[in-house]
Chimera marker file (.cmm) of the C-alpha trace (Angstrom):
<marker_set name="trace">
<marker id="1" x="53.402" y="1.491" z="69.463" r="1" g="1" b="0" radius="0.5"/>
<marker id="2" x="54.082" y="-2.108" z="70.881" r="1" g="1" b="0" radius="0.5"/>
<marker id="3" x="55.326" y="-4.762" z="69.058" r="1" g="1" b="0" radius="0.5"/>
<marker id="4" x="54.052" y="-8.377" z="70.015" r="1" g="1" b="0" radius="0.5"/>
<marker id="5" x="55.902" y="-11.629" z="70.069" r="1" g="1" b="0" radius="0.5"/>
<marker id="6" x="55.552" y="-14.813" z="70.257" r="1" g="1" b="0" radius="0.5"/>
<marker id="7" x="58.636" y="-16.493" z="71.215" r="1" g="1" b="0" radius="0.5"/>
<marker id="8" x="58.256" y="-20.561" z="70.419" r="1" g="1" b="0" radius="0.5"/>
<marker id="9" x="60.698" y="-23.452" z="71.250" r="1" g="1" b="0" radius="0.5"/>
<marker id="10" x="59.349" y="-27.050" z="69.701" r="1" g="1" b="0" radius="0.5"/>
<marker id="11" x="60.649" y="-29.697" z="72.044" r="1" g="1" b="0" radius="0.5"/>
<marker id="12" x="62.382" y="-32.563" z="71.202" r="1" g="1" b="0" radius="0.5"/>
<marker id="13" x="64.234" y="-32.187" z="67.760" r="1" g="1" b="0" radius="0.5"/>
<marker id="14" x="62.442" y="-34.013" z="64.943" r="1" g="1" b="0" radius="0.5"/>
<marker id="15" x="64.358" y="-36.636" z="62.992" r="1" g="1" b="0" radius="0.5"/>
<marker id="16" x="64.811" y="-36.250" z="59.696" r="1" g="1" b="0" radius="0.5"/>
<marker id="17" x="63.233" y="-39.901" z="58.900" r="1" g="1" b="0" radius="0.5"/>
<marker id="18" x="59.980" y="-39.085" z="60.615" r="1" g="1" b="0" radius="0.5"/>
<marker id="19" x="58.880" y="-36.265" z="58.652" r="1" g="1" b="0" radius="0.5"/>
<marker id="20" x="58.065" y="-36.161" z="54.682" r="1" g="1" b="0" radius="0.5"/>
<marker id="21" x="59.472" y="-33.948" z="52.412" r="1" g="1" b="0" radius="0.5"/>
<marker id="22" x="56.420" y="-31.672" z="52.687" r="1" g="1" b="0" radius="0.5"/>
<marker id="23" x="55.987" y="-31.168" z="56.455" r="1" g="1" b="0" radius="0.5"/>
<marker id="24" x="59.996" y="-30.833" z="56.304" r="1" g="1" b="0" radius="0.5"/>
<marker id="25" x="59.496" y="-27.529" z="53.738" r="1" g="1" b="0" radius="0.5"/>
<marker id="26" x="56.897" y="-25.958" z="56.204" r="1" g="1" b="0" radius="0.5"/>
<marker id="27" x="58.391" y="-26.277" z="59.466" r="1" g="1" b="0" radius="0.5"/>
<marker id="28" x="61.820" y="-24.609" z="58.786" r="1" g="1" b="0" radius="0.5"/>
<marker id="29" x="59.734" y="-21.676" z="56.911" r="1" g="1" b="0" radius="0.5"/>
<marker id="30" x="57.972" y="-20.843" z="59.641" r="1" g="1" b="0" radius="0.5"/>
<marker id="31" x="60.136" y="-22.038" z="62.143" r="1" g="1" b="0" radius="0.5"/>
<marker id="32" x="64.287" y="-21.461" z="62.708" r="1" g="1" b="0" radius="0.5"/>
<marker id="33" x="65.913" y="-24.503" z="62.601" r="1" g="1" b="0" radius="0.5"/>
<marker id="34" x="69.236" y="-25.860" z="64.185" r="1" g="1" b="0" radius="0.5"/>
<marker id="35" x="70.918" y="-29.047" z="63.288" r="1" g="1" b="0" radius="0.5"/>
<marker id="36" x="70.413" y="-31.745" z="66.197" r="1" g="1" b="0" radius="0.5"/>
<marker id="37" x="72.290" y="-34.889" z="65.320" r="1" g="1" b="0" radius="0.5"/>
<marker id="38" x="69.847" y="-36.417" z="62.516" r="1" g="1" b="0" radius="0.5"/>
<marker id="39" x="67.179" y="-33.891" z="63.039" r="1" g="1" b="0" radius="0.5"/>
<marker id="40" x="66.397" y="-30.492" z="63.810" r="1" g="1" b="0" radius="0.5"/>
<marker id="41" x="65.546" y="-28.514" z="66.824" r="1" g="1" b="0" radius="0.5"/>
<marker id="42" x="62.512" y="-25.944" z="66.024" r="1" g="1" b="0" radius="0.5"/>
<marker id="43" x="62.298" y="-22.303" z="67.358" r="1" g="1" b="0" radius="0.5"/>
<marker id="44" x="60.840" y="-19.280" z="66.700" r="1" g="1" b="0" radius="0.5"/>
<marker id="45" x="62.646" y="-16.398" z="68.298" r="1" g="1" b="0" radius="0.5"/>
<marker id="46" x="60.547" y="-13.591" z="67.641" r="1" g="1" b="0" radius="0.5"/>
<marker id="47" x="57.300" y="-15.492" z="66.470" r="1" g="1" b="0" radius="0.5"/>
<marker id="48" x="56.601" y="-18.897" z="64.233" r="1" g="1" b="0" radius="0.5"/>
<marker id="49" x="55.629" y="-17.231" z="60.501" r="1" g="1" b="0" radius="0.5"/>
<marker id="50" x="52.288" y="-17.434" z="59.278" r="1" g="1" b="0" radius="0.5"/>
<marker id="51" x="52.402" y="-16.441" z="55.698" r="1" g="1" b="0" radius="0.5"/>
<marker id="52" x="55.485" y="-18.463" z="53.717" r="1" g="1" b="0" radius="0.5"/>
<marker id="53" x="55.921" y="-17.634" z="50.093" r="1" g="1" b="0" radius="0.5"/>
<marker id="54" x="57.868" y="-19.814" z="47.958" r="1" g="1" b="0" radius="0.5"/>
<marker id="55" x="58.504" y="-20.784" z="44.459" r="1" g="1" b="0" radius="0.5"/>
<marker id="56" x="55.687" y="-22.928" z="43.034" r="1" g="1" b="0" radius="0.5"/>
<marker id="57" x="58.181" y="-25.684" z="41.552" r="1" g="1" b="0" radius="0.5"/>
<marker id="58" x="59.525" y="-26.109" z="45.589" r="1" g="1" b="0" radius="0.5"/>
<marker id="59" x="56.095" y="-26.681" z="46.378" r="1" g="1" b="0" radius="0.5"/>
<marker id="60" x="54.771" y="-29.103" z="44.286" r="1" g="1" b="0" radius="0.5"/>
<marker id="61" x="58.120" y="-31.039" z="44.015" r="1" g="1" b="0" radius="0.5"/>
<marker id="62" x="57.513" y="-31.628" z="48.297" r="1" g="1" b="0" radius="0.5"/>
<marker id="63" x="54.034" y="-32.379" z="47.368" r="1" g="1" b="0" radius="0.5"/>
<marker id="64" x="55.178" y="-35.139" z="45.576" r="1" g="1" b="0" radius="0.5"/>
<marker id="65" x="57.276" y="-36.525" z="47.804" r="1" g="1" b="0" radius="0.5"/>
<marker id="66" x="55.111" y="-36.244" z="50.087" r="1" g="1" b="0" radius="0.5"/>
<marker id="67" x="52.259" y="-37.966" z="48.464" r="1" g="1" b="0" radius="0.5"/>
<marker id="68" x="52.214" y="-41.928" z="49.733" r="1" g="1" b="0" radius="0.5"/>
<marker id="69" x="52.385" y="-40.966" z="53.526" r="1" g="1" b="0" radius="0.5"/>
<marker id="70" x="48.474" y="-39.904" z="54.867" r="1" g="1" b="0" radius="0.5"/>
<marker id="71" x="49.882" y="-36.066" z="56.336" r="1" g="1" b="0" radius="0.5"/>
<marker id="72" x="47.243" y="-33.550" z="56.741" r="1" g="1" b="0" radius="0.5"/>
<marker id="73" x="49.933" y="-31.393" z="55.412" r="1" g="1" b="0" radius="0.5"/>
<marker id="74" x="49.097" y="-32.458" z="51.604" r="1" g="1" b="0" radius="0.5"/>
<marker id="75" x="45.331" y="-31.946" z="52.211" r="1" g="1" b="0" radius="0.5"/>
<marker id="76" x="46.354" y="-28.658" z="53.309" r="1" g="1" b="0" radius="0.5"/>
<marker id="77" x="48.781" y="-27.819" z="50.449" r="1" g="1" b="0" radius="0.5"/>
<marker id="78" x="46.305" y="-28.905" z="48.104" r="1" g="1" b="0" radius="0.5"/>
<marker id="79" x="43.897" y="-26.201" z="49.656" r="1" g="1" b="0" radius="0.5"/>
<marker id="80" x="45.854" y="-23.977" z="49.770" r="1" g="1" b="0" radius="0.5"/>
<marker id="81" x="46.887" y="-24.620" z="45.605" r="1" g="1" b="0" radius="0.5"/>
<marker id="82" x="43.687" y="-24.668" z="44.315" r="1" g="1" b="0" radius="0.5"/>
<marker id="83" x="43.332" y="-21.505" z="42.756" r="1" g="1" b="0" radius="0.5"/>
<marker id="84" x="46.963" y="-21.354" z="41.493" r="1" g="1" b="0" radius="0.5"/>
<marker id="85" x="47.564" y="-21.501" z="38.063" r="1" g="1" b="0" radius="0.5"/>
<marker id="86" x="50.455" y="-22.454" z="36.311" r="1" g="1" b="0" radius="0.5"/>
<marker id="87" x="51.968" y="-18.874" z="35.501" r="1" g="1" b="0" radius="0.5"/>
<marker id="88" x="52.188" y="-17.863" z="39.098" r="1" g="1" b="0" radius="0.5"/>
<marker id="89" x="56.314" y="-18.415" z="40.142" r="1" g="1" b="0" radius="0.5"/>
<marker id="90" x="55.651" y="-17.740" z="43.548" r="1" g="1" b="0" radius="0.5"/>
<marker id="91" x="53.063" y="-18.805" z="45.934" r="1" g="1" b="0" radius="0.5"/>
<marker id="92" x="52.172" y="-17.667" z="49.518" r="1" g="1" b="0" radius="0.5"/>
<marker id="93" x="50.968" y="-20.190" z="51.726" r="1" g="1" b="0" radius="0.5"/>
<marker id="94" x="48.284" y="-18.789" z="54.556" r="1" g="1" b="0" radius="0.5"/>
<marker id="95" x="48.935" y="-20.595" z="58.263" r="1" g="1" b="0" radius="0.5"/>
<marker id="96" x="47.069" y="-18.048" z="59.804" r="1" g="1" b="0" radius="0.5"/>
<marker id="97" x="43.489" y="-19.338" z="59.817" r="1" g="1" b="0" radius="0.5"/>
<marker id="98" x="44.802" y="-22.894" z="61.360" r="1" g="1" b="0" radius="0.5"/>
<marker id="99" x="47.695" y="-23.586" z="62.959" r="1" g="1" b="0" radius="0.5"/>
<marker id="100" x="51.193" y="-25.364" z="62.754" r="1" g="1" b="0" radius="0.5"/>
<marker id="101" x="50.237" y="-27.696" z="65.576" r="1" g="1" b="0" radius="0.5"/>
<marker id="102" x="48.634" y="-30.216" z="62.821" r="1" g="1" b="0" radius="0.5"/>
<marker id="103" x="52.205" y="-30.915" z="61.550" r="1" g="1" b="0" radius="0.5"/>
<marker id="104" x="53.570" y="-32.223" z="64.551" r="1" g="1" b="0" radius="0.5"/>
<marker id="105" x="50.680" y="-34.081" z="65.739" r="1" g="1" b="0" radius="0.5"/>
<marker id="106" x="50.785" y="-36.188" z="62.209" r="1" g="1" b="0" radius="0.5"/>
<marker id="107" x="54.669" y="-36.669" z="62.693" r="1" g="1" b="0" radius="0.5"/>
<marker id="108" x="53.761" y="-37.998" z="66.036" r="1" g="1" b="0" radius="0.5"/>
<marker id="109" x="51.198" y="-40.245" z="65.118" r="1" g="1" b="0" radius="0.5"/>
<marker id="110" x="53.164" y="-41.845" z="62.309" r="1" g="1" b="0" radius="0.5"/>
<marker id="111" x="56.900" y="-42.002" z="64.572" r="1" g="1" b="0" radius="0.5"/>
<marker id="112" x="58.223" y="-44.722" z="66.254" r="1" g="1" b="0" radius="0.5"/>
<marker id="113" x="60.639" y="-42.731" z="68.101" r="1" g="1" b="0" radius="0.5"/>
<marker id="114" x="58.704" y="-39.735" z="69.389" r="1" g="1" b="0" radius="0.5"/>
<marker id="115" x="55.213" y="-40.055" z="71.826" r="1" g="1" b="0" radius="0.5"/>
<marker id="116" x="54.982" y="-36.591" z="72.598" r="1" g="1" b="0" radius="0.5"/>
<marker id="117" x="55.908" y="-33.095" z="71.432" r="1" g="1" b="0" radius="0.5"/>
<marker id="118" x="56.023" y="-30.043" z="73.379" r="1" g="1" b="0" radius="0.5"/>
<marker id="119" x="55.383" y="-26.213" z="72.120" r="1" g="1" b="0" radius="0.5"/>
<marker id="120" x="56.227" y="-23.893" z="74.740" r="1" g="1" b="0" radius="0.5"/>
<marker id="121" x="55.475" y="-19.920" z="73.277" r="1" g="1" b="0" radius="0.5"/>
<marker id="122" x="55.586" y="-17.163" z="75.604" r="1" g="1" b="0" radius="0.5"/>
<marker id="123" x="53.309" y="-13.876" z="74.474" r="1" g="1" b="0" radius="0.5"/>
<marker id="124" x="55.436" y="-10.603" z="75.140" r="1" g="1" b="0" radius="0.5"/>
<marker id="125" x="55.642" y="-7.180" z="73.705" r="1" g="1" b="0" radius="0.5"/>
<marker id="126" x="58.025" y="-3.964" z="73.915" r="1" g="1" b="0" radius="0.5"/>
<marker id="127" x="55.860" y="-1.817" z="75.871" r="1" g="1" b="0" radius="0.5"/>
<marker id="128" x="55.101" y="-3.006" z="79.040" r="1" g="1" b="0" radius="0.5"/>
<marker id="129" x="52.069" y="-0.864" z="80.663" r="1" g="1" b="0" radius="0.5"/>
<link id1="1" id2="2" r="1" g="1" b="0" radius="0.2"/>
<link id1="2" id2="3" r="1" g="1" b="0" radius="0.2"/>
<link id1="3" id2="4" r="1" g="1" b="0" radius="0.2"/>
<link id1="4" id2="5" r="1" g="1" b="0" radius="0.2"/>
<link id1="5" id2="6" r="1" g="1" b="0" radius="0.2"/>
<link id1="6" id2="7" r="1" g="1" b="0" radius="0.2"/>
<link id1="7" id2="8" r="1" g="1" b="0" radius="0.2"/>
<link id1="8" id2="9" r="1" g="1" b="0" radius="0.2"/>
<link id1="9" id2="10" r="1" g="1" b="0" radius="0.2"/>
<link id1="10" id2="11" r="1" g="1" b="0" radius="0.2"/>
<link id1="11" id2="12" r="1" g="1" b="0" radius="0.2"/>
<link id1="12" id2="13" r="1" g="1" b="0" radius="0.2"/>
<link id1="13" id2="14" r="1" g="1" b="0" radius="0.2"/>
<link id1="14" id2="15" r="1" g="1" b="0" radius="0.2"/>
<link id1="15" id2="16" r="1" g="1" b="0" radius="0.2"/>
<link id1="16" id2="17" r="1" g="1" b="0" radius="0.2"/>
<link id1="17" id2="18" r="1" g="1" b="0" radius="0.2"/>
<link id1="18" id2="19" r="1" g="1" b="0" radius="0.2"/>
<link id1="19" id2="20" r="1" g="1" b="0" radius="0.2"/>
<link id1="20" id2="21" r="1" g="1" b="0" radius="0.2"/>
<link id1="21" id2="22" r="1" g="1" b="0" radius="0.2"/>
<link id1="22" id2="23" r="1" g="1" b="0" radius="0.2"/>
<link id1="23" id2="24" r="1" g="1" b="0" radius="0.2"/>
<link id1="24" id2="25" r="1" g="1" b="0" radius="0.2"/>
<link id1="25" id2="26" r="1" g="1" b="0" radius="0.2"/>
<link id1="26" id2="27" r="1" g="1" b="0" radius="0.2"/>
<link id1="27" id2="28" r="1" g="1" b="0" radius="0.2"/>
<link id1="28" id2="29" r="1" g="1" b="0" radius="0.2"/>
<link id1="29" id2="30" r="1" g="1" b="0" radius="0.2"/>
<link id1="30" id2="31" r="1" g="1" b="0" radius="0.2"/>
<link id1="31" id2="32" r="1" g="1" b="0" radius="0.2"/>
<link id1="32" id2="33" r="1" g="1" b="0" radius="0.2"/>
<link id1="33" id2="34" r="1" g="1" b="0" radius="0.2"/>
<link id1="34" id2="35" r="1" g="1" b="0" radius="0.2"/>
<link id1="35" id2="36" r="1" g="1" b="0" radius="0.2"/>
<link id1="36" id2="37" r="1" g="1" b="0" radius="0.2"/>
<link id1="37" id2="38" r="1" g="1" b="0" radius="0.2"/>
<link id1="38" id2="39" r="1" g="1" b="0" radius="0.2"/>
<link id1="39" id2="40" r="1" g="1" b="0" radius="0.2"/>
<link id1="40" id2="41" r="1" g="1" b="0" radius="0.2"/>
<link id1="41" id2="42" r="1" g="1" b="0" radius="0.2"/>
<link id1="42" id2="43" r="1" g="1" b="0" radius="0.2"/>
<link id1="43" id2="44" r="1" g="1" b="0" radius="0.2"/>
<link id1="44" id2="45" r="1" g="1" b="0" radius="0.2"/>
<link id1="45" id2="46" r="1" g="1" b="0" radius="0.2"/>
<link id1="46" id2="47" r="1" g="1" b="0" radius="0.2"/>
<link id1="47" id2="48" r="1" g="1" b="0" radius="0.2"/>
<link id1="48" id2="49" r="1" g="1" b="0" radius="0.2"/>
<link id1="49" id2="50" r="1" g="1" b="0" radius="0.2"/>
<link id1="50" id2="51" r="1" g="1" b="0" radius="0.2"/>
<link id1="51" id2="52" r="1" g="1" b="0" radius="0.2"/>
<link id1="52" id2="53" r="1" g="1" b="0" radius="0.2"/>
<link id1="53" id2="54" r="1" g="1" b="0" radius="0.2"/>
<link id1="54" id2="55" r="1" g="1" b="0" radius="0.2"/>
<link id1="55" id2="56" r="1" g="1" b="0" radius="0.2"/>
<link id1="56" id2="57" r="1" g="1" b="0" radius="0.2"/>
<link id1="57" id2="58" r="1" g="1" b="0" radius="0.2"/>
<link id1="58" id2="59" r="1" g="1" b="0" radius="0.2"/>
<link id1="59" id2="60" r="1" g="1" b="0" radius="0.2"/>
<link id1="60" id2="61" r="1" g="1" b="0" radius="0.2"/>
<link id1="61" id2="62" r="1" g="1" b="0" radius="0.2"/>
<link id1="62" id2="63" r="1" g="1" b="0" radius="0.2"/>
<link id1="63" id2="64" r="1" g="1" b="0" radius="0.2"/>
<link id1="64" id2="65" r="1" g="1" b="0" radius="0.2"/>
<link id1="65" id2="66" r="1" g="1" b="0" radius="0.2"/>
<link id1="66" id2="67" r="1" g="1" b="0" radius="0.2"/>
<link id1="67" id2="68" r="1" g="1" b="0" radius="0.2"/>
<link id1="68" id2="69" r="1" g="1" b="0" radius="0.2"/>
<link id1="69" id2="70" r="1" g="1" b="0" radius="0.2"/>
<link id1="70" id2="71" r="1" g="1" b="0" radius="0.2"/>
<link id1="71" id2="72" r="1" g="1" b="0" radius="0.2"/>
<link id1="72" id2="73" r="1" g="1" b="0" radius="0.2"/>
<link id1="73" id2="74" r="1" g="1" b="0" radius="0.2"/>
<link id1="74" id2="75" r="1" g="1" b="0" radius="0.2"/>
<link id1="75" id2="76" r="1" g="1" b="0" radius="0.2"/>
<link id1="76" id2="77" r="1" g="1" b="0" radius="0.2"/>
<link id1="77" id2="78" r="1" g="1" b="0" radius="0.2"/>
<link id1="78" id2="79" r="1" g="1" b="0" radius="0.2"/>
<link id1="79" id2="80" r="1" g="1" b="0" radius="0.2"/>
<link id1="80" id2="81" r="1" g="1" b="0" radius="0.2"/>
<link id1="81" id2="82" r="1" g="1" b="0" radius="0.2"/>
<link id1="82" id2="83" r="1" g="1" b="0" radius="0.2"/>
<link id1="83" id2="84" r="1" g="1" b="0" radius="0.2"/>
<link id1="84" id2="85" r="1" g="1" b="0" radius="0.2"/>
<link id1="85" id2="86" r="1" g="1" b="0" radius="0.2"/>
<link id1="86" id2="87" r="1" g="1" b="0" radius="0.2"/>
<link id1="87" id2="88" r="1" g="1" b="0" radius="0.2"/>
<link id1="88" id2="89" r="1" g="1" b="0" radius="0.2"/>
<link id1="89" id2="90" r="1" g="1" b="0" radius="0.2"/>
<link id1="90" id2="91" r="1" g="1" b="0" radius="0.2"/>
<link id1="91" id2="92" r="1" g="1" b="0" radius="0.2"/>
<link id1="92" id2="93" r="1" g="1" b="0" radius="0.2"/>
<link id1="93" id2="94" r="1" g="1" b="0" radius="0.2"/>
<link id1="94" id2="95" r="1" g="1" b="0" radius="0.2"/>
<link id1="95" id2="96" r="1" g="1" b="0" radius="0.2"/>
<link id1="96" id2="97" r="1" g="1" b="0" radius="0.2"/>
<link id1="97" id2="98" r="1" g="1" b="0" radius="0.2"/>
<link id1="98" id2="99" r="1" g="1" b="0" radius="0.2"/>
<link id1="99" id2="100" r="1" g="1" b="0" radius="0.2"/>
<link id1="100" id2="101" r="1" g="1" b="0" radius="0.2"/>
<link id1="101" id2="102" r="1" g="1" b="0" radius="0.2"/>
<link id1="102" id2="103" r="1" g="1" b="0" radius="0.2"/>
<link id1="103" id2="104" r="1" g="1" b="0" radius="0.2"/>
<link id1="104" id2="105" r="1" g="1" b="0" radius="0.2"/>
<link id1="105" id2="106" r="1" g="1" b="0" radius="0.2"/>
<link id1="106" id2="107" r="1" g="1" b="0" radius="0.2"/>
<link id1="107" id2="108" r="1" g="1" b="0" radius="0.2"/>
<link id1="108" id2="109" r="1" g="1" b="0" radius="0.2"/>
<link id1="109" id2="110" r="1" g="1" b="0" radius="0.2"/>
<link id1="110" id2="111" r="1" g="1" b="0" radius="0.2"/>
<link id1="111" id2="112" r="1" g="1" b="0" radius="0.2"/>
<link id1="112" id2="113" r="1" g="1" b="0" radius="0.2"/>
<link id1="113" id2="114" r="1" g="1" b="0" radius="0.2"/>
<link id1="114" id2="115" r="1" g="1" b="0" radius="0.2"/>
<link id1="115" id2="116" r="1" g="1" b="0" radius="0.2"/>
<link id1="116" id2="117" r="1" g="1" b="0" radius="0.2"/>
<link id1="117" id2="118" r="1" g="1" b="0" radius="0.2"/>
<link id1="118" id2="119" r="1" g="1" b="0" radius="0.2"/>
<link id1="119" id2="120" r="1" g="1" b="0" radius="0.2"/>
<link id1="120" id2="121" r="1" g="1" b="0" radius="0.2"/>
<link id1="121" id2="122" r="1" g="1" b="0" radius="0.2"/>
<link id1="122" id2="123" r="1" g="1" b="0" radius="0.2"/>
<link id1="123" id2="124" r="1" g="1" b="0" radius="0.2"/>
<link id1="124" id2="125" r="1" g="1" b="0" radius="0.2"/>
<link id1="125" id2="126" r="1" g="1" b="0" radius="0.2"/>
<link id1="126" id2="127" r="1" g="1" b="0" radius="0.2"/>
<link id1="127" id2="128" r="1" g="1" b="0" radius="0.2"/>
<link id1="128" id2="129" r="1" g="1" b="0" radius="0.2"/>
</marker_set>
């Protein structure tokens, strides 16, 4: 049986400064990160994740953070909450039915250092026929 991949580089590194708290928390869980002077470098060496579960608290505490900057992300996250109650410790966010693309065009649009971001991803798998 094959296995599929989706290998993803993000091009340039992000500064820290340009994204909030929320988009931050997203991109390096379903992205790997490396340090890049004041930002990070985004990559995805087998594939970018689509399903991130973390602890509700993490979450909302991003959220609010995140809250006086217009970012598609917290329209999203607020989606994506909506049926969560307040017992659940855990909560597993779904990227599969959009896509991460929406966080980088909003860090673009708000940056005055960046004007473009590239997303190269090649599609591969381990039995070539």
């Amino acid at each position: 049986m094959a296995d599929y991949h989706s290998p993803t580089v993000v091009q340039p590194a992000i500064l820290n400064t340009d994204m909030t708290a929320l988009e931050r928390l997203l991109l390096t869980n379903i992205f790997e990160t490396a340090t890049d002077g004041d930002g990070l470098y985004f990559f995805a060496e087998t594939s970018p994740n689509t399903q991130i579960e973390l602890p509700i608290e993490t979450i909302r505490s991003a959220l609010a953070d995140s809250e006086d900057v217009h970012s598609e992300a917290v329209a999203f996250v607020r989606e994506q909450l909506k049926d969560v109650g307040d017992e659940d410790g855990y909560v597993c966010l779904d990227i599969s039915q959009t896509s991460f693309e929406f966080l980088f065009q909003d860090i673009v649009k708000r940056s005055a250092t960046l004007d473009h971001v590239t997303i190269v991803t090649s599609f591969t798998c381990t039995k070539m026929r």
